[in-house]
VOGUVEX-464382 format. One record per residue: x, z, y of N, C-alpha, C, O in turn; residue in one letter. Coordinates in steps of 0.05 Angstrom, whole numbers, padded with zeros to 5 digits, always signed. Each point is the difference from the previous one (the first is absolute). Layout:
VOGUVEX-464382
XZYXZYXZYXZYa
...
***
This chain:
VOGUVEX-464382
+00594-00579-00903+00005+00004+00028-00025-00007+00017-00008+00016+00016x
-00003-00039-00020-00022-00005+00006-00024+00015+00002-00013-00003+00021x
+00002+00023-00042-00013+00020-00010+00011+00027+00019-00015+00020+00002x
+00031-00021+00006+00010+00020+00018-00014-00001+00023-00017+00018+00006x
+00024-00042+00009+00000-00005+00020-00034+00004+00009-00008+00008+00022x
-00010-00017-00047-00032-00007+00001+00003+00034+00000-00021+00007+00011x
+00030+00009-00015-00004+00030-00005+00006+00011+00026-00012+00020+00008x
+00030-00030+00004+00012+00012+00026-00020-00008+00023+00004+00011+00022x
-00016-00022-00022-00009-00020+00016-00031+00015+00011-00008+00006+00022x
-00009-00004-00064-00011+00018+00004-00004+00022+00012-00020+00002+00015x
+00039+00018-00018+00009+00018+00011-00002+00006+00025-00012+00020+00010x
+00025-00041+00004+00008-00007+00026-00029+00001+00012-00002+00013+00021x
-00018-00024-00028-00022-00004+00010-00019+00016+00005-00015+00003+00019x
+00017+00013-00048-00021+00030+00002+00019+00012+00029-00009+00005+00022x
+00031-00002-00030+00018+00023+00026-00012-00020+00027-00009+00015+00017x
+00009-00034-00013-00002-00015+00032-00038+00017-00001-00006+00011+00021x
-00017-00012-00046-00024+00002+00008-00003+00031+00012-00011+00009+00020x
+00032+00008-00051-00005+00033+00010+00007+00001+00025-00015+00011+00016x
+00045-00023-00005+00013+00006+00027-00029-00008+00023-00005+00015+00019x
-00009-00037-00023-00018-00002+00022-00032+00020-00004-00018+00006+00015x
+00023-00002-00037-00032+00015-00001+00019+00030+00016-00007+00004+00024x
+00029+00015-00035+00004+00017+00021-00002-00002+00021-00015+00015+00012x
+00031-00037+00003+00008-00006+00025-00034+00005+00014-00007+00015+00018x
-00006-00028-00030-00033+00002+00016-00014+00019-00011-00025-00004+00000x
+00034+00027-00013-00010+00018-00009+00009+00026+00024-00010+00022+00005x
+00028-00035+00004+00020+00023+00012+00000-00008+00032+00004+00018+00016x
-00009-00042-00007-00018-00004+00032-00030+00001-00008-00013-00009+00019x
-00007+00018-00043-00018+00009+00012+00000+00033+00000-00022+00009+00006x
+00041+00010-00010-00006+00019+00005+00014+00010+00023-00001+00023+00008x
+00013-00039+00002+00025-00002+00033-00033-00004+00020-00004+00017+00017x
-00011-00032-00020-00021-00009+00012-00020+00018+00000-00016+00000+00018x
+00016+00022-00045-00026+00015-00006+00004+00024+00014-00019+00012+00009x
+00037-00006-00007+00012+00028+00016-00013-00008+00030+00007-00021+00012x
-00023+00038-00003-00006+00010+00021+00013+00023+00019+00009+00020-00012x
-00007-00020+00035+00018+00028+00016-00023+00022-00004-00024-00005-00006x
+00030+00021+00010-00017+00023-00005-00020+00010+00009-00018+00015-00008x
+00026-00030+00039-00019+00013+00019-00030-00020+00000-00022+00007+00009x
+00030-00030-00019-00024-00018-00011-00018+00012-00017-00005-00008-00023x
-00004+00025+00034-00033+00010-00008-00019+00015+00010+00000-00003+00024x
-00019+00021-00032-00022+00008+00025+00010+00026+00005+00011+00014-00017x
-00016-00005+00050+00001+00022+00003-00018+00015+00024-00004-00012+00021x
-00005+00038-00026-00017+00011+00022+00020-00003+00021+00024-00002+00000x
-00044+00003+00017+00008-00001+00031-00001+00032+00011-00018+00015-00008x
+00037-00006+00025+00002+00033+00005-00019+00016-00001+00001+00025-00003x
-00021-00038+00005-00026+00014+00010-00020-00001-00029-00019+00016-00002x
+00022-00027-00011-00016-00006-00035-00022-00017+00005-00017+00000-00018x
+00012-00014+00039-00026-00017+00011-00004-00028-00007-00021-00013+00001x
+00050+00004-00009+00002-00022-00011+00021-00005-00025+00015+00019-00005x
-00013-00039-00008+00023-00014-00014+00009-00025+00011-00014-00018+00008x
+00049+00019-00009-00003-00023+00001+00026-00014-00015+00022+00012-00002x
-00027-00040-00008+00019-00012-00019+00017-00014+00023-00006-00011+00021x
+00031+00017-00035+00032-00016+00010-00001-00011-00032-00003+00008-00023x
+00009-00036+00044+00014-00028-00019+00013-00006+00018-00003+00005+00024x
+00026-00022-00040+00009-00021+00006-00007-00029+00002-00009-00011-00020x
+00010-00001+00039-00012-00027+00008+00025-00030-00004+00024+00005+00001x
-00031-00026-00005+00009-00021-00007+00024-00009+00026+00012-00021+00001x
-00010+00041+00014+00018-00002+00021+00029+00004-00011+00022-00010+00002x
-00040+00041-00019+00027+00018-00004-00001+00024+00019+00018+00016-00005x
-00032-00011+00024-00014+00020+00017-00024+00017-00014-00017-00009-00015x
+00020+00034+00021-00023+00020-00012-00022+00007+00019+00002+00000+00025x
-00026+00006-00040-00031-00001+00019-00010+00018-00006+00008+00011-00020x
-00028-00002+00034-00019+00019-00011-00028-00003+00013-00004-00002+00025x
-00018+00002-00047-00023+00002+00013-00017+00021-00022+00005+00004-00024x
-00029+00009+00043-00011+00018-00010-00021-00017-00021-00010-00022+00006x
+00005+00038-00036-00013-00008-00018-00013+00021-00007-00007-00004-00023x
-00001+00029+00034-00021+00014+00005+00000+00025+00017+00019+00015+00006x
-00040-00014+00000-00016+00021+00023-00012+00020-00016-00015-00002-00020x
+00027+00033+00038-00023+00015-00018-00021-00002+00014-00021+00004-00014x
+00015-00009+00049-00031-00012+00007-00006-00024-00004-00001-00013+00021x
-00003+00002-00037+00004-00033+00004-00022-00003+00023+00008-00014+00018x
-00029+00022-00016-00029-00011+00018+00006+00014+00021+00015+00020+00003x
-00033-00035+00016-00002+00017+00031-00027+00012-00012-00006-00001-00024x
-00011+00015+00049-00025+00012-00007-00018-00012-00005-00016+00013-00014x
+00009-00039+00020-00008-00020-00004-00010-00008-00030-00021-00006-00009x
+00051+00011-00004-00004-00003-00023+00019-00031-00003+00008-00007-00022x
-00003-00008+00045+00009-00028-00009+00035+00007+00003+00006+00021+00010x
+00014-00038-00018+00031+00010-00003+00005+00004+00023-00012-00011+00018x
+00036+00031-00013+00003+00011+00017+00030-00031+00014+00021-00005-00012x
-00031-00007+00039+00026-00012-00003+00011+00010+00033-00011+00017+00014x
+00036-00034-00006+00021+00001+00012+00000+00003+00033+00013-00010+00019x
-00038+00033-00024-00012-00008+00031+00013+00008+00032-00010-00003+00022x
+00040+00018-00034+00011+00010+00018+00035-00027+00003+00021+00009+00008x
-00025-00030-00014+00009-00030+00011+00010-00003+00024-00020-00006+00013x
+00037+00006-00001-00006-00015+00025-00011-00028-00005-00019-00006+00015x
+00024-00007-00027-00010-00029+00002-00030-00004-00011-00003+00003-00024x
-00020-00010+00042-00027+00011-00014-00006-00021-00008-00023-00005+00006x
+00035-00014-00018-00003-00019-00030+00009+00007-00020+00001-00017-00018x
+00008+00048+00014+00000+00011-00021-00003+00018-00004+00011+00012-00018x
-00033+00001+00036-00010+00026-00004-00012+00005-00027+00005+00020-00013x
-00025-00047+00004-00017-00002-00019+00015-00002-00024-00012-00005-00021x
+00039+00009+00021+00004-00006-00024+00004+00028-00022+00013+00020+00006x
-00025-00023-00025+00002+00024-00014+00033+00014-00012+00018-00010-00012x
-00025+00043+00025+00026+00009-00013+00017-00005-00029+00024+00003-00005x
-00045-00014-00012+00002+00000-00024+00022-00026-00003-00003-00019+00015x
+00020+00018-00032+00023-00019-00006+00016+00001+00035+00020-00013-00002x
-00023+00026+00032+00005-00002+00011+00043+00000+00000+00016+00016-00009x
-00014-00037+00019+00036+00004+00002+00008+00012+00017-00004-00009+00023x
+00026+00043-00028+00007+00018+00016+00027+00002+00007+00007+00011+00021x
+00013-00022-00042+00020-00011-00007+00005-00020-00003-00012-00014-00017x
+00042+00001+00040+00006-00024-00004+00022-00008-00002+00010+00016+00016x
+00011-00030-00024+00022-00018+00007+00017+00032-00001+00010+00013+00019x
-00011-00007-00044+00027+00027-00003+00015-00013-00015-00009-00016-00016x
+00034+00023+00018+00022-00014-00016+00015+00016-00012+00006+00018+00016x
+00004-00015-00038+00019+00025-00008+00028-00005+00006+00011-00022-00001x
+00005+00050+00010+00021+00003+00007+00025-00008-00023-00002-00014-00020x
+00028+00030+00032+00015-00011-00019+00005+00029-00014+00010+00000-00022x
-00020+00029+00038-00017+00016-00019-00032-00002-00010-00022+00002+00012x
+00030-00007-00037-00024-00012-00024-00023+00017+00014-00018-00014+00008x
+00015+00040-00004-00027+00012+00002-00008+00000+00039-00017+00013+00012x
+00032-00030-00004-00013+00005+00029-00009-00030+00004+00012-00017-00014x
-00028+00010+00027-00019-00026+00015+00003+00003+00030-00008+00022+00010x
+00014-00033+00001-00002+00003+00022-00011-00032+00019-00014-00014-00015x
+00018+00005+00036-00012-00030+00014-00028-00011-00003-00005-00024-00001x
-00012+00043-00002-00027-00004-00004-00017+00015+00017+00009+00020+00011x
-00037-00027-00006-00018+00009+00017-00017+00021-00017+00001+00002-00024x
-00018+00013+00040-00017+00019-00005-00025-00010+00009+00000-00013+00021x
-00020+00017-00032-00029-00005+00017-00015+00027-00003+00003+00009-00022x
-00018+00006+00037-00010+00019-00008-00027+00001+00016-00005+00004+00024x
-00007-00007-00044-00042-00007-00001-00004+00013+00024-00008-00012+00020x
+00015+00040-00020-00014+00018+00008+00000+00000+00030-00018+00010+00013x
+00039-00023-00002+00003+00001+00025+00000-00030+00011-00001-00007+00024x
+00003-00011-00047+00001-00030+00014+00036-00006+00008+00006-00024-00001x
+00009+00037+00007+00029-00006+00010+00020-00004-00039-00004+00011-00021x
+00028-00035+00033+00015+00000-00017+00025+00022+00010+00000+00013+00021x
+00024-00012-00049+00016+00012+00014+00018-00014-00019-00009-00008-00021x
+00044+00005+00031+00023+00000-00022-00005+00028-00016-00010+00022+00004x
+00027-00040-00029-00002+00024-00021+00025+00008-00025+00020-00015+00002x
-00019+00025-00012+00017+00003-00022-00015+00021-00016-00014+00019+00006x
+00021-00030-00028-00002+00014-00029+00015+00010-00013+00019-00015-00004x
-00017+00046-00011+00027+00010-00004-00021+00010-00040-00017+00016-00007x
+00024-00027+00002-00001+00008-00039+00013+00024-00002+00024+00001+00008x
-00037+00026-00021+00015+00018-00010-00025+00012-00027-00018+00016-00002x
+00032-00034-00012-00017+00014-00026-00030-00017-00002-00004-00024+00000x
-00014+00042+00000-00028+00003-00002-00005+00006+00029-00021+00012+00002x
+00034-00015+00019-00004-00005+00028+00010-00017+00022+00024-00004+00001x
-00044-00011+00023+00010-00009+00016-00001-00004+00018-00021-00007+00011x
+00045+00011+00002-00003+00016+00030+00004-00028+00021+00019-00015+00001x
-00044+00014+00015-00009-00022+00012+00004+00016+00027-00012+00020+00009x
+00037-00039+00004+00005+00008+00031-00014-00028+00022+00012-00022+00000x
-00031+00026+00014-00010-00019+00020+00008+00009+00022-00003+00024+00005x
+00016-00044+00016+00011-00001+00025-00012-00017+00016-00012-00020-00008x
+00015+00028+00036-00002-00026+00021+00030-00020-00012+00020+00014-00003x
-00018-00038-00002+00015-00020-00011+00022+00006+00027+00021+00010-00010x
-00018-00012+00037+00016+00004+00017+00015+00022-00001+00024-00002+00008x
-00036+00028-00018+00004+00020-00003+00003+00023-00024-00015+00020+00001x
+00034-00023-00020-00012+00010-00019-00001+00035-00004-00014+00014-00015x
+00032-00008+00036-00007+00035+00004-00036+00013+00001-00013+00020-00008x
+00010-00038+00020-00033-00002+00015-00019-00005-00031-00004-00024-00004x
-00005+00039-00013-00007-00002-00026-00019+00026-00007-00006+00019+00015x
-00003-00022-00044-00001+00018-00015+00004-00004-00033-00001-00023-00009x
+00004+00040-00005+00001-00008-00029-00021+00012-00014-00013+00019+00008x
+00010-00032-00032-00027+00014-00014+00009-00011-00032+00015-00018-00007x
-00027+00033-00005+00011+00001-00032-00025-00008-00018-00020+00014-00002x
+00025-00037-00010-00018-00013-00023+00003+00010-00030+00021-00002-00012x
-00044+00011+00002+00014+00005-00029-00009-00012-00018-00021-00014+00002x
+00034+00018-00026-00014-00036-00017-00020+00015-00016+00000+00021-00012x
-00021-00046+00017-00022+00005-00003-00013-00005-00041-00021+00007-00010x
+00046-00025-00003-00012-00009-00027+00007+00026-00012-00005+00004-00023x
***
């Protein structure tokens, strides 16, 4: 009986180690899964890329990680010279953040509660992000107003 028990026991133990090596086998791939839209995509115009991640908030970002001009004529990087704030004119477009503070809905493929920045003109706008496929349709508004807009379509760029 005794001999049993040293057998069951055994047993018992491998099952408690397998049960925990799954268990953490199975929250790291709950963790590894990324949303979809977490990755690079041209901007409507093909002038840039830019990567959506997710941030330690739990909010999604986007900043551009390349230029097809990267230089002014100059030759030195081309940065952010259309700012209103001219402590950051100088900062280069490059890694620039264009996307901010988007949050996903309780439909999975839309983002919406986040800002827009757009280089080109220096002004932010509210925004939403709509996932369809291998496209994404980026609507920027006056935030007060969201009729007052336009939309433009990103396509993924990997």
């Amino acid at each position: 009986m005794f001999a049993f028990y040293i057998y069951c026991s055994k047993i018992f133990s491998v099952m408690k180690t397998m049960l925990a090596f799954f268990f953490c086998l199975s929250s790291f791939f709950a963790v590894a899964q990324k949303h979809p839209i977490e990755r690079t995509w041209y901007n409507a115009e093909k002038t840039s890329k830019i990567k959506i991640y997710k941030a330690v908030d739990g909010k999604y970002y986007g900043k551009i990680v390349w230029l097809k001009v990267p230089n002014d004529p100059n030759g030195k990087p081309r940065t952010d010279k259309e700012n209103p704030d001219e402590n950051k004119q100088q900062k280069p477009l490059m890694d620039l953040l264009i996307l901010t503070g988007f949050a996903l809905t309780n439909d999975n493929n839309v983002l919406e509660g986040g800002k827009v920045y757009d280089p080109n003109n220096g002004k932010t706008y509210c925004g939403k992000l709509t996932l369809k496929g291998n496209v994404i349709d980026l609507r920027g508004f006056l935030c007060s107003m969201s009729f007052l807009g336009r939309t433009s379509q990103w396509t993924l760029a990997e």
